[in-house]
C-alpha positions, 0 to 999 in steps of 0.5 A: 471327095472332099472329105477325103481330103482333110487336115490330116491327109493334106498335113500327110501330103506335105510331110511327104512332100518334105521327106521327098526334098530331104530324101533327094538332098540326102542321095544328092550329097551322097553322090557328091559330097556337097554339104549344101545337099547334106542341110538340106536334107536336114532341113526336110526333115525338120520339115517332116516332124512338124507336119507328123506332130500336126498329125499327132495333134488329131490322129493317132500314130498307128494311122499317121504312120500306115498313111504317111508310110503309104503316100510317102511310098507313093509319091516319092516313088512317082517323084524318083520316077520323073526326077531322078530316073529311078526304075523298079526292077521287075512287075511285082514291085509295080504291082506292090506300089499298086496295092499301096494306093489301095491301102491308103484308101481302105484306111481312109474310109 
């Protein structure tokens, strides 16, 4: 297990981990207007490409993206689910999620 948490995959984490705060403060300002929600929206993405280029320090793009694109999918779509109360509409999509999770596995290993 340890080698599957690397560098690169703990860098992956936080940068989505910084896309999720953006994200939301992106939706928040978006329902209310408050420019305080609009910066730091902007911030988090400050915040996303310095862990994508720590990325591109050690791996290439065609896996920083499938990763980040993966775990991104994953861990803002459980965040959105507890934060905000977002919900899938129907089975398939759950089960899309699903095969995300396997995804990232597959190229991880």
């Amino acid at each position: 297990m340890a080698v599957f948490f690397d560098g690169v995959f703990i860098n992956l984490i936080l940068l989505s981990l910084w896309e999720i705060f953006g994200d939301f403060n992106l939706r928040w300002y978006a329902q209310s207007g408050f420019l305080r929600h609009l910066a730091l929206g902007m911030i988090g993405y400050v915040g996303v490409l310095f862990y994508v280029v720590k990325c591109f320090m050690v791996e290439n793009v065609l896996y920083v993206n499938g990763m980040w694109d993966g775990m991104s999918a994953i861990l803002e779509s459980i965040a959105a689910y507890v934060i905000l109360g977002d919900r899938l509409k129907n089975t398939y999509e759950y089960v899309g999620l699903l095969l995300t999770i396997v995804g990232i596995f597959l190229m991880k290993h």
